[in-house]
MARBA-3410 file (N, C-alpha, C, O; in Angstrom, 1 decimal):
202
109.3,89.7,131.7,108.1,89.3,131.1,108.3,89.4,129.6,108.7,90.4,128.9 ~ 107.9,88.3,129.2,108.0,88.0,127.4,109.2,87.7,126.9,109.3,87.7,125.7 ~ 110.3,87.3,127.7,111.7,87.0,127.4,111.8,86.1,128.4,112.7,86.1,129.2 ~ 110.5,84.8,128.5,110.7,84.0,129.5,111.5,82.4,129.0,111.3,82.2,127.8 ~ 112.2,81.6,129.5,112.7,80.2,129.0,112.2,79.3,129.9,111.8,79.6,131.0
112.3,78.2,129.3,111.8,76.9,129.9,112.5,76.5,130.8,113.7,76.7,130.6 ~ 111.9,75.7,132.3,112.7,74.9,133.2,112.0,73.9,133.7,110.8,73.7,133.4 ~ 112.7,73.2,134.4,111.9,72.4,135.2,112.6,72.3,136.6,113.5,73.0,136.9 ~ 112.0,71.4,137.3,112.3,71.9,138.5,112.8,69.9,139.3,112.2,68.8,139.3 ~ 114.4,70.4,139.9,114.2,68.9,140.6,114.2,68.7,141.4,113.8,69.5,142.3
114.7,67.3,141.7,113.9,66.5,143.0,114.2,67.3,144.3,113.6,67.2,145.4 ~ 115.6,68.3,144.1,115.8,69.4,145.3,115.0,70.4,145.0,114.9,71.2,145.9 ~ 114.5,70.5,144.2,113.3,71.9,144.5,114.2,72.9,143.5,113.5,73.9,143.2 ~ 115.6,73.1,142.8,116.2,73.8,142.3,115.5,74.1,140.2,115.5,73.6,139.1 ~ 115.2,75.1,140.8,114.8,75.1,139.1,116.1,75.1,137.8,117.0,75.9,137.7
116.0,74.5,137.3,116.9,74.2,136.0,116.4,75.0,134.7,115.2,75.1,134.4 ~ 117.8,75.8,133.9,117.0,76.2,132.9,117.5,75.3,132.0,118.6,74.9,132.0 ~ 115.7,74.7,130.8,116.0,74.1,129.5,116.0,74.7,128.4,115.7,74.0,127.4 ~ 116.2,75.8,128.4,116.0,76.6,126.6,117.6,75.9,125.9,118.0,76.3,124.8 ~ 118.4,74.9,126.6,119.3,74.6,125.8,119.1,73.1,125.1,119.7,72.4,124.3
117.7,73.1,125.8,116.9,71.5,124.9,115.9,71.7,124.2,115.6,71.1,123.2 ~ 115.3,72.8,124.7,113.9,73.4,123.7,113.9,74.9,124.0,114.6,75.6,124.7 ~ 113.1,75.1,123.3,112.7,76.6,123.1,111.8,77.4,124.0,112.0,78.5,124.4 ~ 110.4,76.3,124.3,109.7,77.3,124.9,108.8,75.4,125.3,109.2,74.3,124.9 ~ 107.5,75.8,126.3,106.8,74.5,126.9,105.7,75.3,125.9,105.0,76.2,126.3
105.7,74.6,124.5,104.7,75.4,124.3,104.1,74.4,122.8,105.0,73.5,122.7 ~ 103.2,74.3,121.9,103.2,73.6,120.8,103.4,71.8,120.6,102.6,70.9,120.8 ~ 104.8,71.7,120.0,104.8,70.4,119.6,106.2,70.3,121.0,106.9,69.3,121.1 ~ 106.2,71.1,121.6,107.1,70.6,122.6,106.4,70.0,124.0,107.0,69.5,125.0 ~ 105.1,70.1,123.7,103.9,69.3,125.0,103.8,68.0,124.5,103.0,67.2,125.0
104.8,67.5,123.3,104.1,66.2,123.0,104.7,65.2,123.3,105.9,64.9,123.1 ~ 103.5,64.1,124.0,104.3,63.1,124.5,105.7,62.6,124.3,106.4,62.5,125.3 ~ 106.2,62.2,123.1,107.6,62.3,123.0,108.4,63.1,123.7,109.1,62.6,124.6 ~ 108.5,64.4,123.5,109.2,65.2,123.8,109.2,65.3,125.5,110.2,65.5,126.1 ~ 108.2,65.2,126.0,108.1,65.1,127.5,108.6,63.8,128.0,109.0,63.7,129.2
108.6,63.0,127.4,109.3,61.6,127.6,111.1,61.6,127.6,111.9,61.2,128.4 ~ 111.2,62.4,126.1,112.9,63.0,126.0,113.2,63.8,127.2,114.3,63.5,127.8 ~ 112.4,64.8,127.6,112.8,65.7,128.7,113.1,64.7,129.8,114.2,64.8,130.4 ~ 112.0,63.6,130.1,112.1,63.0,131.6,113.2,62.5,131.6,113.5,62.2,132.7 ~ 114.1,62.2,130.5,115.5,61.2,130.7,116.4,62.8,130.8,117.6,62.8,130.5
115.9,63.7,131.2,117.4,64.4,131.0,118.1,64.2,132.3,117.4,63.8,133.2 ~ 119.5,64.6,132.7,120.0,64.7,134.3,120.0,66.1,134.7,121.1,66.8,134.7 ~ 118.9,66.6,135.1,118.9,67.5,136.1,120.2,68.4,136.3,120.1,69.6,136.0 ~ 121.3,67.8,136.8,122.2,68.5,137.9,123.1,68.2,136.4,123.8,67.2,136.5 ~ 123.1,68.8,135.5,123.6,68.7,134.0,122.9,70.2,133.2,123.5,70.8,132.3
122.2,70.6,133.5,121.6,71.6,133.3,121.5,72.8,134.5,121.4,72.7,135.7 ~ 121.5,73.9,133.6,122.0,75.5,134.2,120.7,75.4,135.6,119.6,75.0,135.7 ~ 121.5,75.9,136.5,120.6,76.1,138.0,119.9,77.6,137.5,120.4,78.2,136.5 ~ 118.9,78.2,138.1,118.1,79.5,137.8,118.5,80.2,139.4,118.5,79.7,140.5 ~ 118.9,81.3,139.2,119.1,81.8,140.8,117.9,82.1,141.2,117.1,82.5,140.4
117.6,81.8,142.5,116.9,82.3,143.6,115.9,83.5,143.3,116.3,84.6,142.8 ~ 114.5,83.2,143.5,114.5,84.6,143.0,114.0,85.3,142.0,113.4,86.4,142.1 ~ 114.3,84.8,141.0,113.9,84.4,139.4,111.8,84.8,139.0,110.8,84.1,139.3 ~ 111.9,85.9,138.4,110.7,85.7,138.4,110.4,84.6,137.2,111.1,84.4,136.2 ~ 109.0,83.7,137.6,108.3,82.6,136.9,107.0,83.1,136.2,106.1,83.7,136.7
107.1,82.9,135.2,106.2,82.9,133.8,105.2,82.2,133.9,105.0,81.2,134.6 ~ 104.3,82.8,133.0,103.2,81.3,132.7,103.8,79.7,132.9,104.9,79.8,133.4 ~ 103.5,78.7,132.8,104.3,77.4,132.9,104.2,76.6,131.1,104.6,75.7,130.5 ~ 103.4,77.6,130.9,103.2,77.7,129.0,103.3,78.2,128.7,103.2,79.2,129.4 ~ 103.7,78.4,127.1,103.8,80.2,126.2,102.6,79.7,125.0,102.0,78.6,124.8
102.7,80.7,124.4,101.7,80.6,123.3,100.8,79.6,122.8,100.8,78.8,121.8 ~ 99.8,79.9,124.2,98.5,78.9,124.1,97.9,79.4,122.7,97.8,80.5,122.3 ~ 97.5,78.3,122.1,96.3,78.3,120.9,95.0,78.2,120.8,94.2,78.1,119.8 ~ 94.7,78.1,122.2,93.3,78.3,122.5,93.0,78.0,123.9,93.3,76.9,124.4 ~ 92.1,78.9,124.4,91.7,79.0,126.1,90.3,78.7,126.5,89.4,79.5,126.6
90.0,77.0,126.7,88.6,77.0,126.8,88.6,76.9,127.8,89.5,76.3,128.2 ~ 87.5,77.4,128.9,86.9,77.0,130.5,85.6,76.8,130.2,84.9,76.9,129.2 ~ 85.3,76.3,131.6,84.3,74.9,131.8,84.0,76.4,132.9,84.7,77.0,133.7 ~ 82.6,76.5,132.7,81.5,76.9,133.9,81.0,76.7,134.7,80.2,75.9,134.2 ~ 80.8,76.9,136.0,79.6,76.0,137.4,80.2,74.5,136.9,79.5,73.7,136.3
81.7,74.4,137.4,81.9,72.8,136.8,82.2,72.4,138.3,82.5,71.2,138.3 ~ 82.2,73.2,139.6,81.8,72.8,140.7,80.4,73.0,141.3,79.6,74.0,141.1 ~ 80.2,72.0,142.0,78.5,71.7,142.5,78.5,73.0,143.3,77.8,73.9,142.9 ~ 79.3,73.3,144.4,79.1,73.9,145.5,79.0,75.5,144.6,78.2,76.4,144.9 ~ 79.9,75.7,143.4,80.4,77.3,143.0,78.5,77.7,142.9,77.9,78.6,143.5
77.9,76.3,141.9,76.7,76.7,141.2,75.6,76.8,142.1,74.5,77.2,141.6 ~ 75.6,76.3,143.9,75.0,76.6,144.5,75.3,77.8,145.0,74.5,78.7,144.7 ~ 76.0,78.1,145.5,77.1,79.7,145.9,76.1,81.0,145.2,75.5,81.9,145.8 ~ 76.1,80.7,143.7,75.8,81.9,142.8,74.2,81.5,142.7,73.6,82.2,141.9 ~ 73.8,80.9,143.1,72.3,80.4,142.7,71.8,80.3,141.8,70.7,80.8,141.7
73.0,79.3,140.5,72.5,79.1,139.4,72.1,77.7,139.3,72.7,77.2,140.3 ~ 71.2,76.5,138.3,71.1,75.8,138.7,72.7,75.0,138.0,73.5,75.6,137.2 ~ 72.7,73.5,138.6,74.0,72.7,137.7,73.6,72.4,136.3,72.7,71.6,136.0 ~ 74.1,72.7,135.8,73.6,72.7,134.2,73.9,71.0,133.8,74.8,70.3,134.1 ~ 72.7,70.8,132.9,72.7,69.6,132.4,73.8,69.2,131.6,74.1,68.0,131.6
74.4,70.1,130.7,75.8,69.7,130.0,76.9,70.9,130.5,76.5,71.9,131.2 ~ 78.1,71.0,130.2,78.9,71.8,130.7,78.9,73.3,130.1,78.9,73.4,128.9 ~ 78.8,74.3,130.9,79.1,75.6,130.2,80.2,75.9,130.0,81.0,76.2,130.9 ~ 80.5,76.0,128.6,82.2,76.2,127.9,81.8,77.9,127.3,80.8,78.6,126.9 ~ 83.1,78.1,127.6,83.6,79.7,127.3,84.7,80.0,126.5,84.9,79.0,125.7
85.6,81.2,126.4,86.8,81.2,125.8,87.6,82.5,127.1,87.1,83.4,127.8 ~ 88.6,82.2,126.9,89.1,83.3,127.2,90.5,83.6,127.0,91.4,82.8,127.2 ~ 90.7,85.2,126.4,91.4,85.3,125.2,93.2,84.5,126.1,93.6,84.4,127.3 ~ 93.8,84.2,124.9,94.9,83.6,125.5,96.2,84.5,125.5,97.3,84.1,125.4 ~ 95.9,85.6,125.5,96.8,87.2,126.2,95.8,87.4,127.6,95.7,88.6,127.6
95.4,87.1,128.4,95.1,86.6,129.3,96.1,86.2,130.3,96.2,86.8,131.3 ~ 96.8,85.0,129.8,98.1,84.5,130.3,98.8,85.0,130.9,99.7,85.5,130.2 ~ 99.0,85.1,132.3,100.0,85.6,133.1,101.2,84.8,133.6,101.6,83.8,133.0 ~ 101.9,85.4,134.8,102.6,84.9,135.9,102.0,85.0,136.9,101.2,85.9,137.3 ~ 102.2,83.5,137.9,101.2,83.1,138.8,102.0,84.1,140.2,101.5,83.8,141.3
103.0,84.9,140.1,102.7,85.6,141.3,103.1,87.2,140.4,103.6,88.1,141.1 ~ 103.0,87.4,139.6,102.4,88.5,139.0,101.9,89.8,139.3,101.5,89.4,140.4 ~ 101.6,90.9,139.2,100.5,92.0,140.1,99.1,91.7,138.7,99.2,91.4,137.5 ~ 98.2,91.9,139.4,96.8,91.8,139.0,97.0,93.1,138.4,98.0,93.7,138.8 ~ 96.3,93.8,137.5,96.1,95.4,136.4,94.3,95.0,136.5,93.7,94.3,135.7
93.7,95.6,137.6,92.0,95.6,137.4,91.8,96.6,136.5,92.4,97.6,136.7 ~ 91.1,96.6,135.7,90.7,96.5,134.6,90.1,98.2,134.5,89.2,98.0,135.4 ~ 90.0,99.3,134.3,89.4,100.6,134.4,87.5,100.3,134.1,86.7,99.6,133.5 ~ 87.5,101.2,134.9,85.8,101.0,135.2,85.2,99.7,135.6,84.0,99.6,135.4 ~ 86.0,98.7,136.2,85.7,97.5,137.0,85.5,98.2,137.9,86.2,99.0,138.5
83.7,97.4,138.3,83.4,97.6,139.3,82.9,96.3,140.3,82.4,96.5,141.4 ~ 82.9,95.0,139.7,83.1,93.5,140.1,84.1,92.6,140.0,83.8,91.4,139.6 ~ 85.3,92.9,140.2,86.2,92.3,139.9,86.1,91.1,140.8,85.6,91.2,141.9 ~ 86.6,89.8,140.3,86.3,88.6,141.3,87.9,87.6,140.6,88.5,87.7,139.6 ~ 88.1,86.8,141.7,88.5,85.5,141.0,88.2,84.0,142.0,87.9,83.8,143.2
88.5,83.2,140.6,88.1,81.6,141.5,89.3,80.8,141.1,89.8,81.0,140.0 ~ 89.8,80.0,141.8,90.8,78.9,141.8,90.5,77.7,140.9,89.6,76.9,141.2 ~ 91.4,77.5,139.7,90.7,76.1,139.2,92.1,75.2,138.7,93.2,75.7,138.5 ~ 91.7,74.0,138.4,92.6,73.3,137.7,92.6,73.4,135.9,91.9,72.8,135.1 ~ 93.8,74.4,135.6,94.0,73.8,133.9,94.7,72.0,133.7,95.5,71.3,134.2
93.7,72.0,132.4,94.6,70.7,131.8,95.2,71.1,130.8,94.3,71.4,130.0 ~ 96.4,71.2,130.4,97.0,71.2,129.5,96.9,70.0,128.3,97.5,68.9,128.3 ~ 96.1,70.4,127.3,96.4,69.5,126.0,97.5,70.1,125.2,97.8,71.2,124.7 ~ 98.1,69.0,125.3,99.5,68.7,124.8,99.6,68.4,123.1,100.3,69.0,122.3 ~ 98.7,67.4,122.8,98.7,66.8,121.2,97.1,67.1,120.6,96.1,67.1,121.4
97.2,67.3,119.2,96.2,67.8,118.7,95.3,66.2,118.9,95.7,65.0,118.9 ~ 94.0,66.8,119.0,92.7,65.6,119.0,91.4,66.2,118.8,91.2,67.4,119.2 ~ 90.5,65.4,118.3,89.9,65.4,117.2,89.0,64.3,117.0,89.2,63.3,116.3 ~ 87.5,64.5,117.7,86.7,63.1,117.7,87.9,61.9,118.3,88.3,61.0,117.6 ~ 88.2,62.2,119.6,88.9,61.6,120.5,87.8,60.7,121.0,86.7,61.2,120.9
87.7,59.4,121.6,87.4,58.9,122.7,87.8,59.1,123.8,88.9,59.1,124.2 ~ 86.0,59.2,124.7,86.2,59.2,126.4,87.7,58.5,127.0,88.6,59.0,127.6 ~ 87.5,57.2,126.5,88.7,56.2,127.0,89.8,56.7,126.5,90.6,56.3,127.4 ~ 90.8,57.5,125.3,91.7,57.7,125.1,92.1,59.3,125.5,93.3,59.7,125.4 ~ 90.7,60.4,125.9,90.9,61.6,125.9,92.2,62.2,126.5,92.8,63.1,126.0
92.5,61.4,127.6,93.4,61.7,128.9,95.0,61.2,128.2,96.0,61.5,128.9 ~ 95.2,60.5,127.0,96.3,60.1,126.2,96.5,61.6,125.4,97.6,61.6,124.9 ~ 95.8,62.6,125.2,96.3,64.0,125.0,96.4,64.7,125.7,96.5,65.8,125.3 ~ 96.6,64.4,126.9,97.0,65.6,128.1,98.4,65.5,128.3,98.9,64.4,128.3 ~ 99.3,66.8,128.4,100.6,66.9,128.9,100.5,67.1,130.2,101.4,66.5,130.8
99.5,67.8,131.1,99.9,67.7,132.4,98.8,68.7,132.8,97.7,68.9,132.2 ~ 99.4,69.3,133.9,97.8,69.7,134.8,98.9,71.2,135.8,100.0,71.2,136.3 ~ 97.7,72.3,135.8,98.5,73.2,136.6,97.4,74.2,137.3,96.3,74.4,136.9 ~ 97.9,74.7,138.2,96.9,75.7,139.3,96.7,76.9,138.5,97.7,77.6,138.4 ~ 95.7,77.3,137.7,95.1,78.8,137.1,93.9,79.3,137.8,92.8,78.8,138.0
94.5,80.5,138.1,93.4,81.5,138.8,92.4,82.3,137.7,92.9,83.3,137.1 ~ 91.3,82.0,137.6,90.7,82.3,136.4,90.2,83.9,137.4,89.6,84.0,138.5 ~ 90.5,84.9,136.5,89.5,86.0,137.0,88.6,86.7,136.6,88.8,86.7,135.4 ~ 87.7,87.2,136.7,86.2,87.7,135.9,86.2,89.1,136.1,86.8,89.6,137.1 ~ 85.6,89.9,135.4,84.9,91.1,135.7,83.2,90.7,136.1,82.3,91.0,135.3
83.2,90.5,136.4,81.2,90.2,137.2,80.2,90.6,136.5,79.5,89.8,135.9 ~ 80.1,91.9,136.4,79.3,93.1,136.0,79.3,93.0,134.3,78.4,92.9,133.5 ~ 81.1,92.9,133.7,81.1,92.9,132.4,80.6,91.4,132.0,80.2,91.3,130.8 ~ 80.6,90.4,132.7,80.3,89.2,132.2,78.9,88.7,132.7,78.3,87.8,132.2 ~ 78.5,89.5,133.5,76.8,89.1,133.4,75.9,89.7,133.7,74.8,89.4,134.2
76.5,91.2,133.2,75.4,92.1,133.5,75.2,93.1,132.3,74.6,94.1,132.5 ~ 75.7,92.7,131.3,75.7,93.7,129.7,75.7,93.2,128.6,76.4,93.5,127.6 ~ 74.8,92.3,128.7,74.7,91.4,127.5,75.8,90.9,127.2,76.9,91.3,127.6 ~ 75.8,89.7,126.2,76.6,88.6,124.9,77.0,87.9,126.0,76.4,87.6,127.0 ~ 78.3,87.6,125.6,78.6,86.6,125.9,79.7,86.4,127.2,79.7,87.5,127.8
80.6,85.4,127.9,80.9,85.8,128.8,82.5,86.3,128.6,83.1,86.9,129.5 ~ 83.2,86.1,127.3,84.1,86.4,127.4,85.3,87.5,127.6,86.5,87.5,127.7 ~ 84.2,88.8,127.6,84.5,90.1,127.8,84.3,90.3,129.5,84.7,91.4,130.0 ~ 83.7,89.2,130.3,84.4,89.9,131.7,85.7,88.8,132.0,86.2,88.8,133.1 ~ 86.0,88.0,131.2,87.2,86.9,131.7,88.4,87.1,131.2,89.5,86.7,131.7
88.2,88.2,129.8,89.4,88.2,128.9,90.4,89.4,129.3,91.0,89.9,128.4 ~ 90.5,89.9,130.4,91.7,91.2,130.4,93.1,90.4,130.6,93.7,89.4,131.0 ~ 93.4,91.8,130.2,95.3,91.3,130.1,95.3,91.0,131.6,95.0,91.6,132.7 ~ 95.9,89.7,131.2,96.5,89.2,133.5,95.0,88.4,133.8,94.8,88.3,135.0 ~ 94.2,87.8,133.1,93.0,87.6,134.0,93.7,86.1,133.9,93.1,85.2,134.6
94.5,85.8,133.5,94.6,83.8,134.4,96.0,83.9,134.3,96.6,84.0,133.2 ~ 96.5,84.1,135.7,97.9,83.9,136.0,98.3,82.2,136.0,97.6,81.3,136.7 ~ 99.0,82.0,135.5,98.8,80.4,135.5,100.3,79.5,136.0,101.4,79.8,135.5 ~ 99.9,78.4,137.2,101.3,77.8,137.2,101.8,78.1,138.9,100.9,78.6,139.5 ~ 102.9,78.0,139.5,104.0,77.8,138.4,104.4,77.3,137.8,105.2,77.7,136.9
103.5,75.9,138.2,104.3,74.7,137.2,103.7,74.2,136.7,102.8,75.0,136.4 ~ 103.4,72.7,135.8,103.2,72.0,134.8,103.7,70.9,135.3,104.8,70.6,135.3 ~ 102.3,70.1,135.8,102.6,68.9,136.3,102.6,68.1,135.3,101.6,68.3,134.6 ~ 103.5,67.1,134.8,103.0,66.0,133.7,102.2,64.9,134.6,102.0,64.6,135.8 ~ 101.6,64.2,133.3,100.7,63.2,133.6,101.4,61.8,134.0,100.9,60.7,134.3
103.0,62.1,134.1,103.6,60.3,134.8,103.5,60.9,136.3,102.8,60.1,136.9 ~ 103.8,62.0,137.1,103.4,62.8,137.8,102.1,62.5,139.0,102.1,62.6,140.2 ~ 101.0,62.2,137.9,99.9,61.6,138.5,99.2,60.6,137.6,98.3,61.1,136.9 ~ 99.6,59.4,137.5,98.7,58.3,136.5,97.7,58.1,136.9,97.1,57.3,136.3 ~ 97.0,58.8,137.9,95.6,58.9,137.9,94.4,59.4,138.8,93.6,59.1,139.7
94.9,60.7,137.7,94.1,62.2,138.0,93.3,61.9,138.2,92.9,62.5,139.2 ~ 92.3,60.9,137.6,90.8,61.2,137.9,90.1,60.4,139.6,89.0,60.5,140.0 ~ 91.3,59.6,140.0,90.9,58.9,141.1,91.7,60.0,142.5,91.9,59.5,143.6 ~ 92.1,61.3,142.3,93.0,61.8,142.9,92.1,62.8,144.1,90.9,62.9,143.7 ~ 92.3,63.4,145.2,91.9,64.5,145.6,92.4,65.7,145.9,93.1,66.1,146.9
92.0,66.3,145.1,93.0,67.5,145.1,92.5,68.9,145.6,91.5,69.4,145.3 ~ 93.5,69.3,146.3,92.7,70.9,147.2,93.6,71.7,146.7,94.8,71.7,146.8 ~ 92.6,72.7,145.9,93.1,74.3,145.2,93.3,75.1,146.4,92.7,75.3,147.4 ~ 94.5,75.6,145.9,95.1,76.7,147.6,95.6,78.1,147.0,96.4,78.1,146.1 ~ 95.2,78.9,147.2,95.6,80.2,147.1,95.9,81.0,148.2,95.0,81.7,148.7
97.4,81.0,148.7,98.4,81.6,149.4,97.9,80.8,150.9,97.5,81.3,151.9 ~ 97.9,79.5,150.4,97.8,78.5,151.8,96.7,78.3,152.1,96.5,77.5,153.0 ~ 95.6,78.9,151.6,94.4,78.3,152.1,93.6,77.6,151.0,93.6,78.2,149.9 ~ 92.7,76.2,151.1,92.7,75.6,150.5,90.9,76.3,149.8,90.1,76.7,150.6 ~ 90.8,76.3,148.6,89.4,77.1,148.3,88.3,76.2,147.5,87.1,76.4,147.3
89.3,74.7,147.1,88.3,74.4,146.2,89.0,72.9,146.7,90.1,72.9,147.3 ~ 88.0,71.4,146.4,88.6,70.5,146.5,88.0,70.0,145.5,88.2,68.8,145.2
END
């Protein structure tokens, strides 16, 4: 942990390491170009990872962690809040960032600890009074984050929500880092969130 390198993984399932192409999946190396350079690389040309290997975030040094609230119908019936007219955006701090099979550290004096399964999108390129129609031209790709809460600290002691979402380890994220050639089109896609095989969110 914190001396992690980049890979990717091929069409045999073998992870490759790239820190001898880049540095880290992290900044200006999400950007379209560079993910395009990556996709021509050959695989079986690059270092195999043994077996085994623990896996890292599928990003390093996020610059900022926004989540989306009750952004499923069913969660905001669940909790019996109503679906909010516009989306509820949050932050959560991006030391946060884990490894997606990781040990959880609950938090001292947690006494609601919870988690929910969601999809991150990784924005890749800076944007900025973007259009709806071009928004999806800044995404580098898409990956499984387990967002976790403290309950009690996030809605039961005043301000705001980011103090029950922000502990060290609360979004183990990944393994991987799907790119967007990957799936040309996420938004027509159905996708079932699974955590250790069972499916929790669709």
């Amino acid at each position: 942990a914190g001396r992690e390198r980049p890979g990717l993984v091929d069409k045999a399932g073998q992870i490759r390491d790239l820190s001898g192409e880049i540095d880290d999946l992290s900044g200006a190396t999400l950007a379209r170009a560079v993910l395009a350079k990556l996709a021509k690389l050959d695989p079986a040309k690059l270092p195999a990872v043994a077996a085994g290997t623990r896996i890292g975030p599928c990003i390093a040094r996020v610059g900022h962690f926004i989540a989306v609230g009750l952004n499923y119908a069913d969660h905001a019936k669940e909790t019996g809040a109503p679906i909010p007219a516009e989306p509820i955006l949050f932050s959560k701090a991006p030391s946060c960032l884990h490894g997606p099979d990781d040990d959880i550290i609950i938090p001292k004096g947690s006494t609601k600890s919870d988690w929910e399964v969601e999809l991150a999108v990784i924005i890749g390129e800076p944007a900025s009074y973007v259009s709806e129609a071009k928004a999806l031209d800044h995404v580098a790709g898409y990956a499984v984050c387990n967002d976790l809460s403290e309950r009690a600290w996030q809605m039961e002691r005043g301000g705001q929500w980011m103090k029950g979402k922000s502990a060290d380890g609360f979004a183990p994220l990944g393994p991987y880092l799907v790119t967007t050639d990957e799936i040309p089109n996420v938004q027509a896609m159905k996708m079932a969130l699974s955590v250790n095989g069972k499916a929790m969110q669709t």
